[in-house]
Each structure stands twice: as C-alpha cells, then as structure tokens.
C-alpha positions in Angstrom: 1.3 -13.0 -2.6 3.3 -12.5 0.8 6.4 -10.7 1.2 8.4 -13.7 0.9 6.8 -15.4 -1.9 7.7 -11.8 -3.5 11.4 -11.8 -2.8 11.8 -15.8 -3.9 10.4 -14.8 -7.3 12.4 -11.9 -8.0 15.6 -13.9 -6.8 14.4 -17.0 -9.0 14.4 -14.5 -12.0 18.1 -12.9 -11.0 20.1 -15.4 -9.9 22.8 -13.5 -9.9 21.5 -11.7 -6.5 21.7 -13.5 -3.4 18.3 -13.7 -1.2 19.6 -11.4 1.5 20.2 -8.5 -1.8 16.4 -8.9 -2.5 15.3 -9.0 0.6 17.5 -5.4 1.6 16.1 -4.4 -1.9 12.4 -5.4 -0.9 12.6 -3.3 2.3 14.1 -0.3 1.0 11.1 0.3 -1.7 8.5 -0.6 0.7 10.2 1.5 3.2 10.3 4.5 0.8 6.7 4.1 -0.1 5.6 3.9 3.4 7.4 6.9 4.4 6.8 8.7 1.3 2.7 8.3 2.2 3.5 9.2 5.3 4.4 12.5 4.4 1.4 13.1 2.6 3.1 12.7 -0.9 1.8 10.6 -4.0 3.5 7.6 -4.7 2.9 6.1 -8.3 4.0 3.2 -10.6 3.1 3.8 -14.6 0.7 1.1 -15.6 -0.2 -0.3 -11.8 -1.5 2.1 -9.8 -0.6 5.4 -7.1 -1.0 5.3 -3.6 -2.3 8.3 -1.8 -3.2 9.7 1.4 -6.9 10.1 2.2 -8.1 12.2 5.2 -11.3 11.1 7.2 -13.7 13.5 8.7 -14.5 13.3 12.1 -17.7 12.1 13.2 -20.2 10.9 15.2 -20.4 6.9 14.8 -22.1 4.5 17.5 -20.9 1.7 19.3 -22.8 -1.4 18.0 -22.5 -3.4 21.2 -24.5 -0.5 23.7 -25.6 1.7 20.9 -23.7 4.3 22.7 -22.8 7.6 20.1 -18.6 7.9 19.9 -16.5 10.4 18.6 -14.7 9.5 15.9 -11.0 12.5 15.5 -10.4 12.8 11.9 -7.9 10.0 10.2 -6.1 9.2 7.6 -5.7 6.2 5.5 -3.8 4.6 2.5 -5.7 4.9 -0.7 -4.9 2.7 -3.9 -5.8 3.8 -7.4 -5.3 1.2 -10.2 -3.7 2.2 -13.3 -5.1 2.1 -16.7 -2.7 -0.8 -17.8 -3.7 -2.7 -14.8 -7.3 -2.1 -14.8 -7.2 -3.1 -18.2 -5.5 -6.3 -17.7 -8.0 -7.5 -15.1 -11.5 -6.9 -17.0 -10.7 -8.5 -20.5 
C-alpha cells in the first residue's frame, strides 16, 4: 500500500474529512514517527508493531567490484518489530 492508496481509504471510511484533512493528518503522524526515531526514541503501536533505532558497528567490508577492503563508520538504521496481534494475524 502507497501513501496515497492510504489516505483514499481512510477518507473513503470518513467522509466527513476532505482529502486535503487526511493528507495534513497522514504527514503529521509519519512526520512524528520519523522525527521521533530520529531522536533515538521508541515509537510503538499496541497490536502492530514498534519501531526502533538500531546502531551498526563499524567495520571492515570489501568492495565486490575490485575486492578492495572499505571502511565501513558506524550507522544507524530503522528497525521494525511486529506485535503479538499482528504476528498472530499473519501465521493462522
């Protein structure tokens, strides 16, 4: 499901919203989440899942093109967890 696909189903489902409410509505959650994460802090939904912040080691990987050895600095990336409800759900 694409951004859009996800604000023409929630204004399907409240019609009393116009598409330019959901779509400000949309982009303020995602934009709290994504700023949220980017702070380092936990962001969770009961029965669907958290989003976290992992960090990477550095390390020493290798190019595969010239097999040249590359640093690689330390990073870090989004990590999902699914919730029990949601986990559930999937593997009936």
């Amino acid at each position: 499901m694409t951004k859009s696909e996800l604000i023409e189903k929630i204004a399907a489902k409240n019609p009393h919203l116009t598409i330019k409410d959901v779509e400000r509505i949309v982009s303020v959650v995602f934009d709290r989440i994504i700023k949220s994460l980017a702070q380092g802090d936990r962001v969770e939904f009961r029965g669907f899942g958290a989003f976290s912040v992992r960090t990477r080691s550095p390390r020493v990987a290798k190019n595969p093109r010239t097999g040249e050895q590359v640093k690689v600095e330390e990073r870090k990336i989004p990590h999902f967890k699914t919730g029990k409800q949601l986990f559930e759900l999937l593997n009936k």
